[in-house]
N, C-alpha and C positions, 0 to 999 in steps of 0.2 A: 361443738362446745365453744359456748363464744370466750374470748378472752379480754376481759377489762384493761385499760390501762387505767392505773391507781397508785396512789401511793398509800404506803401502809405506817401508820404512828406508833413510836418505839416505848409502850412508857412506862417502863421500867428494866434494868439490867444489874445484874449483881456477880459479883464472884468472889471465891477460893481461893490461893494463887501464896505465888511467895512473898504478897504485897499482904498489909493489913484487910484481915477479910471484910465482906458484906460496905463498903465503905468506901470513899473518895480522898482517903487520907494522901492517895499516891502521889495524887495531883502537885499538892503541895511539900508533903513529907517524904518522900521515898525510900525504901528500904533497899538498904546498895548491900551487893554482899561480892567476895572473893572468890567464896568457892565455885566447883565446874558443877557439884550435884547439892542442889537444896529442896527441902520437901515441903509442903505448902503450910501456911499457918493459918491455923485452922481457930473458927469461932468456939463458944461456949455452946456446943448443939441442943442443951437441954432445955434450953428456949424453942427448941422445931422437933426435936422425939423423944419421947419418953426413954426414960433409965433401961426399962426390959426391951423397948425396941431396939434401942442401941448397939447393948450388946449382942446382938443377933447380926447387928452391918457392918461391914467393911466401912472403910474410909473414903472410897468412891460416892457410897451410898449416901454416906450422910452428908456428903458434900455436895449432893447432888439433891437433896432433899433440903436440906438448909437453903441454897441461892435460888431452889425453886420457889418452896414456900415464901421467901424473903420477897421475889420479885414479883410473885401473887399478890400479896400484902399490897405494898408500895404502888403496885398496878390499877390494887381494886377491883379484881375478876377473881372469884372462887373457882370457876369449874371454866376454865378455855375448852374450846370446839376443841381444838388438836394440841397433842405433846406429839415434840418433833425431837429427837436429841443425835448427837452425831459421840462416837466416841472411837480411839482408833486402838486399844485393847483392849476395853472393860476392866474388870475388876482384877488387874495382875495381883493383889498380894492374894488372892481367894483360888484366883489358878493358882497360883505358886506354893498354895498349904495344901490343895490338890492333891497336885501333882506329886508334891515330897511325902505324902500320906499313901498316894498308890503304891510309888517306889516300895519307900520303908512296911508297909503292911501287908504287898502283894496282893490288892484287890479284897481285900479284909479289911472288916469296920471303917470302912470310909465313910465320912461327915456328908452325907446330901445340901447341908447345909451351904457348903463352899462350894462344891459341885455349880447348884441353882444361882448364886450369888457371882459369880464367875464371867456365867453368861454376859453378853455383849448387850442385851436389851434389856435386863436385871432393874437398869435406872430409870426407864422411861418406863416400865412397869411399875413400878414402886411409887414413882410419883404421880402414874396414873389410879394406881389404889387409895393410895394417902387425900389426894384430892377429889375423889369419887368423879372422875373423868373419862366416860366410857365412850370416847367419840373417836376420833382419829389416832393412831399412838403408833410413832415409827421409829424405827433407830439405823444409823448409818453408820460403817465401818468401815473406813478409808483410809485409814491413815491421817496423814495431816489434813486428809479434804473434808474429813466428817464431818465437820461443823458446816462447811463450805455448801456439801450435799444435803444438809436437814434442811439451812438457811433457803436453796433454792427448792428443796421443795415445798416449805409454807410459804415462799412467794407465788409459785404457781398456786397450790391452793387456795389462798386470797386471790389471783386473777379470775379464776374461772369462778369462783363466789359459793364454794364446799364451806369455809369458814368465815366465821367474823372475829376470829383472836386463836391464837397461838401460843404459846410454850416453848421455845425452843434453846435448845442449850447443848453442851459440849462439854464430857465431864474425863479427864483421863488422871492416873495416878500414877507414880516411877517409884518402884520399889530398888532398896539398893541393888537387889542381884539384876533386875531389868535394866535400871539406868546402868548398866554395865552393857548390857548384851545391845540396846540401841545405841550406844556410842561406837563401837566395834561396828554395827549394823551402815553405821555412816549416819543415821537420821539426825544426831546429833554428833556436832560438830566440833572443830579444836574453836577454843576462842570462848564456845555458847555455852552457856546456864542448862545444864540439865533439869527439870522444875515440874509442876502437877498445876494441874489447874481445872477451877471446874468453873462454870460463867454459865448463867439462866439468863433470856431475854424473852420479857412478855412483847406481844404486839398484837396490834387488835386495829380494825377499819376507824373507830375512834375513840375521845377519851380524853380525859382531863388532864395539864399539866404534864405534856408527851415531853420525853429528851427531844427526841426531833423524828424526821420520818425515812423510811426504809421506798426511797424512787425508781430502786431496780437493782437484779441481781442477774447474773451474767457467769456461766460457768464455760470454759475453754479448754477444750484437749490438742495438743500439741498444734496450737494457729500459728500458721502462718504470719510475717509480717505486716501485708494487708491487710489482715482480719485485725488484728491487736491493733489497729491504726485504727481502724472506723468502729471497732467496740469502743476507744477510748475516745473518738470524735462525739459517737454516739451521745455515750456515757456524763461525759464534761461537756456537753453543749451550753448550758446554763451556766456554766461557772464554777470551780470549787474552790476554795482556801488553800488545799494540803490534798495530799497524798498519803493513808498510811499503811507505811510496806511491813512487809516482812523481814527488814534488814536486820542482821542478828551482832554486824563487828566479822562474821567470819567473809572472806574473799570470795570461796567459791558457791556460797548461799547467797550474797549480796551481787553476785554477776548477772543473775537468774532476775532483779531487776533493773539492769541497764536498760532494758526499753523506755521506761518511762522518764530518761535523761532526755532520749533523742524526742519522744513523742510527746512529752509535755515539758516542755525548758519552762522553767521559771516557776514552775509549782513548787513549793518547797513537800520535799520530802519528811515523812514521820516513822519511829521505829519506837517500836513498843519490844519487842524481843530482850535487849539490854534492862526492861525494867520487869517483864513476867518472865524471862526463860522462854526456852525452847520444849514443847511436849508435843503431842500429837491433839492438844488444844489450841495452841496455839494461838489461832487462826482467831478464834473465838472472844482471845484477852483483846485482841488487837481491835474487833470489831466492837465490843465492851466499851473498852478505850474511845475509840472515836465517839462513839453514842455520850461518852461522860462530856465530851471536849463540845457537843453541841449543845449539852444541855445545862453547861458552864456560860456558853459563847466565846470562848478561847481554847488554845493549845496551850498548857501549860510547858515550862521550858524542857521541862526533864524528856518530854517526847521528841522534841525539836532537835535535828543534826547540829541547827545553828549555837542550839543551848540558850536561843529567844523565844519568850512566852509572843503568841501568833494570835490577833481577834479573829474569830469565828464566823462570820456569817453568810457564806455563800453556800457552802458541804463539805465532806470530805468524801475521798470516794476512797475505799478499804480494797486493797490488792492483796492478794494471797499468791504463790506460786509455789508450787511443790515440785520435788526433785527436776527442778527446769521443764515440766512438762504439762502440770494443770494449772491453768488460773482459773482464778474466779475474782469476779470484779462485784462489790457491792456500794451502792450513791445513798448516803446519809446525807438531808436535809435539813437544816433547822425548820423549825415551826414555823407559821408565817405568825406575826407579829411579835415574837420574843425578843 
């Protein structure tokens, strides 16, 4: 199986989040808030499903139906080869009516309904019905990495040339009894925004009026210092603007990337975490983010450590690292001539 070297065009990405939805309001406007737990703010969905469909979804679902359909639109593709989604607990408030339904009823009259809607692949099913999409359809569950793991595998699948456009996205939700039980769990931290977010990002071989392009994705289980040297020589060989990490304000999540002080001086760092929260999406706003910031041609200030709006034209390359032990590296390009 031969394997292409390509870059892949990003042209469309949308999301859910505790930011104004569907929209680039962030850029400029930002929505700051106090609290440690906030829950996403959510669109008018009855512009993407119907009254009777509605009430039948959770809140995952429609949030994962809303930024898909939205980015379909905006894209210009009806029916992509592959939906690829990554999510790190599906539908917790559908477990959690579940589950308090088994207790209380002792395995009598339980709702299938929450049962099926529960599931972890729930959403990438959904939106491959809705969009009559019967081609590729996979869902990952990792934790923080899930986006991380769908992302790399519709890169592989654009190398080897299985598809010519993609779907791919990262939907999770924090209900208040979970956003309890992952703060305790340690996954969120003292300091960070507990938060929900769901983020669709189309991508296709090519296409009109693209944010910028997807030049490689790079997934890493506990590398060594040599390897994260020449992944990141590798990776930045052309040049990039910025860096956008995972830095979240807490100490011992922001240690997790001191490498890239010693192995890139002078890049300036970016941190999306302070403005979406911390979820097991993450990963996802951050890469959202970057794809806005090339398709602007600037960093706007509110991402920037320095709190300076940064022009845009070389890439950014999008770092993720989970409990100090996975990275994954993705290289965002702008367009050539924009």
């Amino acid at each position: 199986m031969i394997m292409e070297k390509k870059s892949v065009k990003i042209l469309s990405a949308k999301q859910i989040s505790i930011q104004n939805p569907l929209c680039e309001e962030w850029m400029e406007n930002p929505l700051n808030y106090s609290e440690d737990y906030v829950r996403a703010v959510d669109p008018d969905f009855k512009q993407f499903i119907s009254a009777g469909d509605a009430r039948r979804m959770g809140k995952l679902l429609k949030r994962a139906l809303a930024t898909s359909l939205s980015a379909l639109q905006e894209g210009g593709i009806e029916n992509p080869d592959a939906i690829i989604t990554g999510t790190g607990f599906g539908s917790i408030e559908n477990t959690e009516l579940f589950l308090d339904a088994l207790v209380r009823e002792g395995e009598q009259l339980l709702k299938p309904t929450q049962f099926m809607q529960s599931t972890h692949n729930t959403a990438s099913s959904l939106i491959g019905i809705h969009t009559h999409c019967h081609g590729y359809n996979s869902t990952y569950s990792q934790k923080g990495f899930s986006f991380d793991s769908a992302l790399y595998d519709a890169w592989m699948q654009f190398r080897i040339g299985r598809i010519a456009s993609a779907l791919v996205g990262s939907h999770d939700e924090m209900s208040p009894v979970f956003s309890g039980f992952v703060r305790k769990a340690g996954h969120v931290k003292e300091g960070e925004i507990c938060s929900e977010a769901a983020v669709s990002v189309l991508m296709a071989e090519s296409g009109d009026n693209a944010y910028c392009t997807l030049d490689g994705v790079k997934l890493l289980d506990s590398p060594s210092e040599d390897t994260l040297k020449q992944v990141l020589a590798d990776m930045t060989a052309g040049g990039i603007d910025a860096v956008m990490t995972g830095k979240s304000g807490n100490a011992e999540n922001d240690s997790w990337y001191g490498f890239l002080d010693a192995m890139l001086p002078g890049i300036p760092q970016l941190r999306y975490k302070p403005l979406f929260g911390v979820n097991f999406s993450s990963s996802a706003t951050g890469f959202y983010a970057s794809a806005c910031c090339l398709k602007k041609g600037g960093v706007p200030a509110v991402l920037s450590a320095s709190g300076k709006a940064k022009e845009c034209c070389k890439g950014i390359l999008v770092v993720n690292v989970v409990e100090g032990r996975h990275y994954s590296f993705a290289l965002l390009k702008p367009v050539c001539g924009r």
